[in-house]
C-alpha positions as CSV (number, residue, x, y, z in Angstrom):
1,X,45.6,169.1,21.9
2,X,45.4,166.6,24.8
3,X,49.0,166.0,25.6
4,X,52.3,167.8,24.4
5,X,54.2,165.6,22.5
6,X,57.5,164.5,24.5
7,X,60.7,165.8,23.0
8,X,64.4,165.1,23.5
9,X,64.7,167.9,26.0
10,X,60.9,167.4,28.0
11,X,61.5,163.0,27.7
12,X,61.0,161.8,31.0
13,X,64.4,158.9,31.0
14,X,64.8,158.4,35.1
15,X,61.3,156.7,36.0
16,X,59.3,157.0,33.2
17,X,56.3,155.2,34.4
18,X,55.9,158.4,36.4
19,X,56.3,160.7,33.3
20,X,53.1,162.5,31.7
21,X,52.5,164.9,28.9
22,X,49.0,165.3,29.5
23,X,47.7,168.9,28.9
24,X,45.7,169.0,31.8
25,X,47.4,167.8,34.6
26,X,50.2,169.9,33.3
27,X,48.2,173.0,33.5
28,X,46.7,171.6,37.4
29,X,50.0,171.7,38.7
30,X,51.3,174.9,37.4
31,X,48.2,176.5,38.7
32,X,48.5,175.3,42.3
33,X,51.4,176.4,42.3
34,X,52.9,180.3,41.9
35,X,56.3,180.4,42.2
36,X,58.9,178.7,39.6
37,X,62.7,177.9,39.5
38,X,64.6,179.3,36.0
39,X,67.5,177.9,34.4
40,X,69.7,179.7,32.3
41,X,73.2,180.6,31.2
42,X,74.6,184.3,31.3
43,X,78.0,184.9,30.4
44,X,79.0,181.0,30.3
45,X,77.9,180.7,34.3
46,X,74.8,178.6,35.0
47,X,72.1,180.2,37.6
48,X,69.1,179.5,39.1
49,X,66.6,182.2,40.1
50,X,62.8,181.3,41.8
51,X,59.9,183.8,40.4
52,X,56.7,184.2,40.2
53,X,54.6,183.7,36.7
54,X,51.0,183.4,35.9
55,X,49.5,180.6,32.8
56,X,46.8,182.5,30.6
57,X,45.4,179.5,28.6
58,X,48.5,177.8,26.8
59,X,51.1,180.4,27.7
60,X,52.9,181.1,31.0
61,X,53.9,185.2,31.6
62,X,57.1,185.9,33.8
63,X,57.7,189.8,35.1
64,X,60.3,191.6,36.8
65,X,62.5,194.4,36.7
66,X,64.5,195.7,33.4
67,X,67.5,195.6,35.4
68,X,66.9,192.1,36.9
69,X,70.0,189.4,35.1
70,X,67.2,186.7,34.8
71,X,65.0,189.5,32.4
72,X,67.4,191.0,30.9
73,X,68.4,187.5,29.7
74,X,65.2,185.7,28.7
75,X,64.2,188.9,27.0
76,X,67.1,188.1,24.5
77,X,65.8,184.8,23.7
78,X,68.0,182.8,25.0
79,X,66.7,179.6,26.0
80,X,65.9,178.5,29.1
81,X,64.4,175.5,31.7
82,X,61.3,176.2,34.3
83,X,60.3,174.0,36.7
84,X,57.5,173.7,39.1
85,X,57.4,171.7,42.1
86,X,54.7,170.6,44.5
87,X,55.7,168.4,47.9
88,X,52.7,166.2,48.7
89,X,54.2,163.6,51.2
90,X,57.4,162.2,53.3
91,X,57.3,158.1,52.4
92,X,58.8,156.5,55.5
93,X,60.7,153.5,54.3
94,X,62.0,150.5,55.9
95,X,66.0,151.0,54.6
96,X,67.3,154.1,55.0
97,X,68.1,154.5,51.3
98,X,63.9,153.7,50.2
99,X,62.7,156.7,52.0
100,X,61.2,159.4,49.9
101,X,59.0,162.4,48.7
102,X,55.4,162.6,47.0
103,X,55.3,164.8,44.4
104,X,54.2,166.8,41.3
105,X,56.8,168.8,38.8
106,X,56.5,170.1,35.7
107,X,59.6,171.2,33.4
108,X,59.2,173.8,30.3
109,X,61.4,174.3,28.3
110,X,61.6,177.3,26.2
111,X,62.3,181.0,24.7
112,X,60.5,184.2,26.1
113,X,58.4,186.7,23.9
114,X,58.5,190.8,25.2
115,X,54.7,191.7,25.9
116,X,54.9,195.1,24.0
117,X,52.4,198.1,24.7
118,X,51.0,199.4,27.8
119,X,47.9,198.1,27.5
120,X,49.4,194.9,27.1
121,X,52.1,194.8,29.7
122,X,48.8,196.4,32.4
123,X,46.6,193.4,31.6
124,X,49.9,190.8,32.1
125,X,50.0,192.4,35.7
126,X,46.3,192.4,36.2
127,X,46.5,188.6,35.5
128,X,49.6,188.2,37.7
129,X,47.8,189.4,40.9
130,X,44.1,187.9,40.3
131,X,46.6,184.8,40.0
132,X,48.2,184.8,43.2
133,X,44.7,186.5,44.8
134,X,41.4,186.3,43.1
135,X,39.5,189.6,43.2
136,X,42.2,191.6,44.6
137,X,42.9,193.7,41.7
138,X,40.1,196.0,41.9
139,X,40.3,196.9,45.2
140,X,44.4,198.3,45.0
141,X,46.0,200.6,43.5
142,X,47.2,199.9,39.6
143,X,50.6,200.0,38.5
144,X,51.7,204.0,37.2
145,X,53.3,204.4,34.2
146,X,56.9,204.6,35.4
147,X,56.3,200.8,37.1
148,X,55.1,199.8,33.7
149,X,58.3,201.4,32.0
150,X,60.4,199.7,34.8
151,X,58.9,196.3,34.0
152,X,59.4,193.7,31.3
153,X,56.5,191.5,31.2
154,X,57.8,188.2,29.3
155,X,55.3,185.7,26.9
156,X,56.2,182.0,27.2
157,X,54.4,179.6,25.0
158,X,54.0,176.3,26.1
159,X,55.3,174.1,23.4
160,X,58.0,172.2,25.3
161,X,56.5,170.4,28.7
162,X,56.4,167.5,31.0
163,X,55.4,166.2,34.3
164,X,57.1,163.6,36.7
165,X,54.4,162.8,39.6
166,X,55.6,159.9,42.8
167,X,52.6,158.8,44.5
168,X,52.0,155.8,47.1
169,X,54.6,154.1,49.5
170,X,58.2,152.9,49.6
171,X,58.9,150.2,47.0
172,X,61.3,148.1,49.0
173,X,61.4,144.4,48.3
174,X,59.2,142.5,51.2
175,X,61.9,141.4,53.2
176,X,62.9,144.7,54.0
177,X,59.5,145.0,55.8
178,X,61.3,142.6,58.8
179,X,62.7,146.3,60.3
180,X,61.1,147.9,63.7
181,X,60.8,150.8,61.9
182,X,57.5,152.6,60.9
183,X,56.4,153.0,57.5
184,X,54.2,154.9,55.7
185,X,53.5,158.3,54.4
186,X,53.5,161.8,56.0
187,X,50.7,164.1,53.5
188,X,52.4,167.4,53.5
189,X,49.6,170.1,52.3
190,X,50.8,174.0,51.8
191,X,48.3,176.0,53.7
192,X,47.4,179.1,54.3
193,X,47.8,180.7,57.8
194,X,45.8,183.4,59.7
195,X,46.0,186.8,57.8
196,X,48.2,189.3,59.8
197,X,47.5,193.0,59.6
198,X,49.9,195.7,57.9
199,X,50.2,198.1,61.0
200,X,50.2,200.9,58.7
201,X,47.4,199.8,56.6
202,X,43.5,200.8,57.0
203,X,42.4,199.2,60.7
204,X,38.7,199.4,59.8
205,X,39.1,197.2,56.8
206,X,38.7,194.2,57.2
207,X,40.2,191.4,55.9
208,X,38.1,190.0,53.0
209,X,36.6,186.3,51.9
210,X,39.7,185.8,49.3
211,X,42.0,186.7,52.1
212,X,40.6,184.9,55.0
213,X,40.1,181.8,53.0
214,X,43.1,181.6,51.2
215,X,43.6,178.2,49.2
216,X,45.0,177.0,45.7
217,X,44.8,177.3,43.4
218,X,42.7,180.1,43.0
């Protein structure tokens, strides 16, 4: 499969000239990225909750506490919207109404599976943090049974998916272009600072290659 096929619900209506469904930039953009923004409905109120996930081949794994309202509620199967955003640029527009972002999204919709067993649920969290930090697994401490038992690790397959991606500059008609006012576009890039040391972690460790040249994705 090279694209997901649109659906009702993933159907890109406002803009669609900058709607895909192509597998692959689908997959680039949830892996820059590491943090998401759920959707749901619990007890007739909508919410919105950010989180952190993790795509293993055509499946994305959420995880978080079995008291947390977001878990508790995807674990039921209820359904729900994810979406991923990446800011790329600030289009400076003649009018004050053309200005603008750059960007990459991607919405999935769809239900959550429970990752049952221990051995499961240990190689969900493994993933999770080689996500976020290549290599850094084996060099801390694994989760102990009573975190596993105070986790639920949720399965997403990716059925249900789309992308919405703005590139270039402000689309204003020509005459617009008559204003004193600069144009263009301001790149915005996320970027990884200089490490800071825990005080109360080891001070002759240093900090290694993966932490010191921290980029995404991974």
């Amino acid at each position: 499969m090279s694209k997901f096929t649109p659906t009702e619900r993933t159907k890109v209506r406002r803009k669609p000239d900058r709607g895909s469904y192509d597998l692959d930039l689908i997959y680039s953009i949830l892996d820059e990225a590491f943090v998401c923004q759920v959707a749901f409905i619990d007890n007739s109120l909508p919410f919105v909750v950010p989180t952190n996930y993790v795509r293993v081949g055509d499946k994305l794994f959420l995880h978080g506490s079995t008291a947390s309202r977001l878990m508790k509620t995807l674990s039921s199967g209820a359904p729900f919207c994810l979406n991923v955003t990446l800011l790329d640029g600030i289009v400076c527009a003649p009018s004050a109404t053309g200005h603008s972002v750059n960007y990459r999204s991607v919405v999935v919709m769809g239900k959550a599976e429970i990752v049952e067993g221990e051995a499961a649920k240990l190689a969900a969290m493994r993933d999770f943090v080689e996500y976020v930090i290549r290599g850094r697994w084996a060099s801390v401490l694994p989760p102990t049974e009573q975190e596993l038992k105070g986790t639920i690790v949720l399965r997403v397959p990716l059925i249900e998916a789309s992308a919405k991606v703005r590139t270039g500059f402000a689309v204003n008609d020509d005459e617009d272009y008559t204003a004193n006012a600069w144009t263009g576009v301001i790149p915005m890039k996320w970027t990884a600072l200089e490490p800071v040391p825990d005080p109360r972690g080891n001070s002759k460790t240093p900090a290694p290659a993966n932490i010191q040249r921290y980029s995404r994705p991974q």
